[in-house]
N, C-alpha and C positions, 0 to 999 in steps of 0.2 A: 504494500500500500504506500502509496508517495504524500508526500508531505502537506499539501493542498488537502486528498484524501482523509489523512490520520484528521487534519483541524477540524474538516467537515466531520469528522465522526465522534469526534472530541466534540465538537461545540453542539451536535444533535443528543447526546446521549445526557448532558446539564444543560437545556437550554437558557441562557441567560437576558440578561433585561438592558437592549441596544436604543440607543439614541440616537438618528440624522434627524439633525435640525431644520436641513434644507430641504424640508419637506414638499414647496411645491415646484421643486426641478424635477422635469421628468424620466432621466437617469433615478435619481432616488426615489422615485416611486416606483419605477422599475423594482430596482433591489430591494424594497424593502420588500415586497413582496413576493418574489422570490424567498427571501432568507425567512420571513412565516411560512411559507408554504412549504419549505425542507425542513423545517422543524429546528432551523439552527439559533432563533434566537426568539425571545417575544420585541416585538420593535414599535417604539415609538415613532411618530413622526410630529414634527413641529410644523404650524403653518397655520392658516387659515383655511378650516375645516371645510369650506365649499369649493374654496378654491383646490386642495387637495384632492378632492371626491371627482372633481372637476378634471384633472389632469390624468386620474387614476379612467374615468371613463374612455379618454380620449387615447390614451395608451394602452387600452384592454389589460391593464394591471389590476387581477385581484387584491384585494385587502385585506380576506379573512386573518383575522389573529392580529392584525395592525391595529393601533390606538394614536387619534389623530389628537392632538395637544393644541388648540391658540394659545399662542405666544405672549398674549395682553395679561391673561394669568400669571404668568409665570415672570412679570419683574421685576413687583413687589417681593417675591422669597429671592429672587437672583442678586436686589441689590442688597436686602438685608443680609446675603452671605458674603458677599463682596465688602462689607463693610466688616463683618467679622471678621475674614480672613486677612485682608491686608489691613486692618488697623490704621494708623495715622497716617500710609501711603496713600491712600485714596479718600478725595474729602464726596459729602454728599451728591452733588452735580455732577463728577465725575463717574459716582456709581451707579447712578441712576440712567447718565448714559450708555455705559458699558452692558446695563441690564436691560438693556433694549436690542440689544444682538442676541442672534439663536443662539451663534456657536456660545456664549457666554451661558445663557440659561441651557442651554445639553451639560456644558460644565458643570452648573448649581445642580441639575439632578442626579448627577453621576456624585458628588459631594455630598448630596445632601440623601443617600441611600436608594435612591428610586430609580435606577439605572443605576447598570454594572460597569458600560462602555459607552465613548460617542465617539461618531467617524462624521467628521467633517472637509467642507475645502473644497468640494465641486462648485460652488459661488463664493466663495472667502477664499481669501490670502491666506498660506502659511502662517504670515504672523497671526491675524485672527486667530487663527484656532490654536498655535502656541500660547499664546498671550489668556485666553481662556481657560485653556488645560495648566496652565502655569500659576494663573491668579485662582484659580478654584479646587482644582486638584493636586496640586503640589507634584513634589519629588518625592519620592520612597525611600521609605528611613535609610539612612548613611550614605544616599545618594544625592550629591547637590546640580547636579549637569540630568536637564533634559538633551535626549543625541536622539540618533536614527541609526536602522540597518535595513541595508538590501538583504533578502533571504535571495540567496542563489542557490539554481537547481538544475541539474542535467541529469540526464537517463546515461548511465555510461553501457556501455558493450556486456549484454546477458541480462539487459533487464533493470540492473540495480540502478538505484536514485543516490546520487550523491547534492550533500547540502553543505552549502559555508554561509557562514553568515559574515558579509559584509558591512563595518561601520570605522565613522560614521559620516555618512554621502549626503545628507542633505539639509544638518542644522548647524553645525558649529565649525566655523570658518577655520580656524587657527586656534587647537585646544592649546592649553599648558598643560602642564605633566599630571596637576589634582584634574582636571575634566576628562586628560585620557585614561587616567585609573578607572575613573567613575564609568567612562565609558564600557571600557572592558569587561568592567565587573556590572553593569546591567545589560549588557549586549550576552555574555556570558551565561546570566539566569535567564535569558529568555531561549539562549540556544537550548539549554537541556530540558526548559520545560515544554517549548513546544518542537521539538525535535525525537525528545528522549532519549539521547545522547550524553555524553561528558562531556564537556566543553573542553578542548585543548587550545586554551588562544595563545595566541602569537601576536606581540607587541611588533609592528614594520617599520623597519627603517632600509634607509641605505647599505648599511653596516650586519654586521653579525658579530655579535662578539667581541666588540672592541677593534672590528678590521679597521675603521674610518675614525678617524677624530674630529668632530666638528659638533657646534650649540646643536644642531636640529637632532643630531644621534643622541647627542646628552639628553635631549628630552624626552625620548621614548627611553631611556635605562631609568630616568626618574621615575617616569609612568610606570612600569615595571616593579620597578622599588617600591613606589607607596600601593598599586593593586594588590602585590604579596601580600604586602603588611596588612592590608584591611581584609583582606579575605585568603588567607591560609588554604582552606580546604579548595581553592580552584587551580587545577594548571593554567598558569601561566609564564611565559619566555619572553623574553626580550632583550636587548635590543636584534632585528632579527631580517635579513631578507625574504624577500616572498619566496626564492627558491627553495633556502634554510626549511623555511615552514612546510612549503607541500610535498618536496621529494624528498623520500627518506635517504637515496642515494646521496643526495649533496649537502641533507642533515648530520650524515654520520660524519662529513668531512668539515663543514662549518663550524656544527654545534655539535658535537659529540656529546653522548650523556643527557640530550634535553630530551624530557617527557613528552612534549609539544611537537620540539622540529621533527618536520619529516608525514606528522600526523594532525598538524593546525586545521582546526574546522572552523573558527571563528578569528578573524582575520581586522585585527587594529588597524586603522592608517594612521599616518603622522597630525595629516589634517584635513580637510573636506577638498581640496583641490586633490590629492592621490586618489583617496576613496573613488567621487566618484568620477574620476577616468576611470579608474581601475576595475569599479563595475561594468563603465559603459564596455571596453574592450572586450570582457571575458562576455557580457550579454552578446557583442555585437562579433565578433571575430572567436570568439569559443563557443557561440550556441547555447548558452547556458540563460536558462530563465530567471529574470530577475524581480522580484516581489518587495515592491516597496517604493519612498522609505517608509519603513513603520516605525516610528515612536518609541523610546525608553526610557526609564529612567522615572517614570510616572508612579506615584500612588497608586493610580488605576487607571484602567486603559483609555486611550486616546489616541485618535488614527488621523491625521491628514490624506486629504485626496488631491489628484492633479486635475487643475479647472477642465483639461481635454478627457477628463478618466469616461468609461461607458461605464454601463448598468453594470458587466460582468467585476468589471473593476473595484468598484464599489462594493460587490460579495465578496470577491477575494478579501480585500483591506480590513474587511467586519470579522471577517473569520479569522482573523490575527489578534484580534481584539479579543474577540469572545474567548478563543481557546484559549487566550494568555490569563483572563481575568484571575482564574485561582494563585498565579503566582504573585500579586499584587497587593497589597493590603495595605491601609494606615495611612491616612493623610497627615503632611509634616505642615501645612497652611505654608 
């Protein structure tokens, strides 16, 4: 069973409790209907309940098992959590603006227990729904860096799915050595929760080992240094070339003795300019299917979508959400 597969069957077997805000774009009425009708999630939808109904007719999109939300309800409780949660950063005006965006209230109900997940970004900005999942749903405890990863996947020769997780491609421009830790160690728990796997990640750089001397290799042996330290129980290596990492052949002679080289399934970059070349290549001249980016580093899930995404796109992205939910707990505000 391939990886797409397991989440679909992971997220049908606990159906969980989804949020899209962008309730009357006709992509997401698509999907939402769809992912009720597989049994993969209960889904809300945000909008203007005629107008929805409306859009849902004209797209022959069923509804059953969908619940349509007006948004005018929801911001009076959106701004009241907005004002608990950032405290003296946000004065009244400002929240009460901010509680007037979907993606903002999909955030307060995923906060505020009533929703498990929200997957936004088919009509929002990235920052939008960063800025949301960020003011409402926080980071997850000892993680202060929201990031992203590509889930990369190819069918190799006899069948078998092989998975890396790529991060991170498409939030944080230029980490320092505490964001690439953090990165690692939440890109890390989400490989083995929804993969089922052990995480062996590999810290990238130029260098392997001390071969190269320069600030940007120092910074991934810093990253390295402080991930160990925060989290013991995970493989991780670094500082490390991509080759070090995937072939075992050119690991035994780089990195001899690492648990990691040779066997990296979750793949650091230095910074957001490596990553995503480094996806787009291996998508676009290796074949290899790329999913994402999805979100990390969150109290509870939260998915960006790409404004060109289709309906199918929009299931995929949900089901990264949904299957991840049990790995997530505890809002840090």
């Amino acid at each position: 069973m391939g990886l797409i597969e397991t989440l679909a069957r992971k997220a049908s077997l606990a159906p969980r409790r989804l949020v899209l805000p962008e309730g009357e774009d006709p992509r997401i009425v698509r999907a939402a209907g769809a992912i009720a009708q597989r049994g993969w999630a209960k889904v809300t939808l945000l909008g203007d309940p005629e107008t929805v109904r409306a859009v849902a007719r004209a797209q022959q999109a069923p509804l059953a098992g969908v619940t349509i939300t007006g948004t005018s309800e929801l911001v009076e409780p959106t701004r009241a959590a907005l004002l608990e949660a950032r405290g003296e950063r946000i004065d009244g005006a400002r929240a009460l603006e901010e509680a007037r965006r979907v993606t903002m209230q999909a955030a307060y109900l995923v906060r505020a227990g009533r929703a498990d997940a929200f997957v936004a970004g088919a009509t929002h900005a990235t920052s939008d729904v960063l800025r949301a999942a960020i003011f409402l749903i926080g980071t997850a405890r000892g993680v202060r860096t929201v990031a992203s990863y590509f889930a990369m996947v190819k069918t190799e020769p006899g069948g078998k799915e092989r998975v890396l997780f790529f991060a991170d491609g498409g939030v944080v421009p230029d980490p320092d050595a505490a964001q690439l830790a953090d990165i690692a160690i939440s890109t890390a728990d989400r490989f083995r929760a929804l993969v089922g796997l052990e995480p062996h990640v590999a810290m990238l750089s130029f260098s392997t080992k001390g071969s190269a001397k320069h600030p940007h290799a120092d910074k991934v042996i810093e990253a390295t240094a402080r991930a160990r330290a925060l989290r013991p129980d995970l493989h991780i290596d670094g500082e490390m070339q991509a080759d070090a990492a995937l072939v075992p052949e050119v690991a035994a002679k780089k990195a001899p003795g690492s648990v990691v080289a040779g066997h990296a399934n979750v793949l650091i970059f230095p910074d957001l300019d490596a990553a995503n070349i480094g996806y787009k290549l291996v998508q676009r001249l290796g074949g290899w299917a790329a999913y994402g980016p999805i979100l990390s580093g969150l109290a509870k899930p939260a998915n960006d979508l790409s404004r060109g995404c289709s309906a199918e796109d929009v299931e995929t992205v949900s089901l990264f959400a949904l299957a991840g939910a049990d790995v997530q707990a505890g809002v840090s505000g």
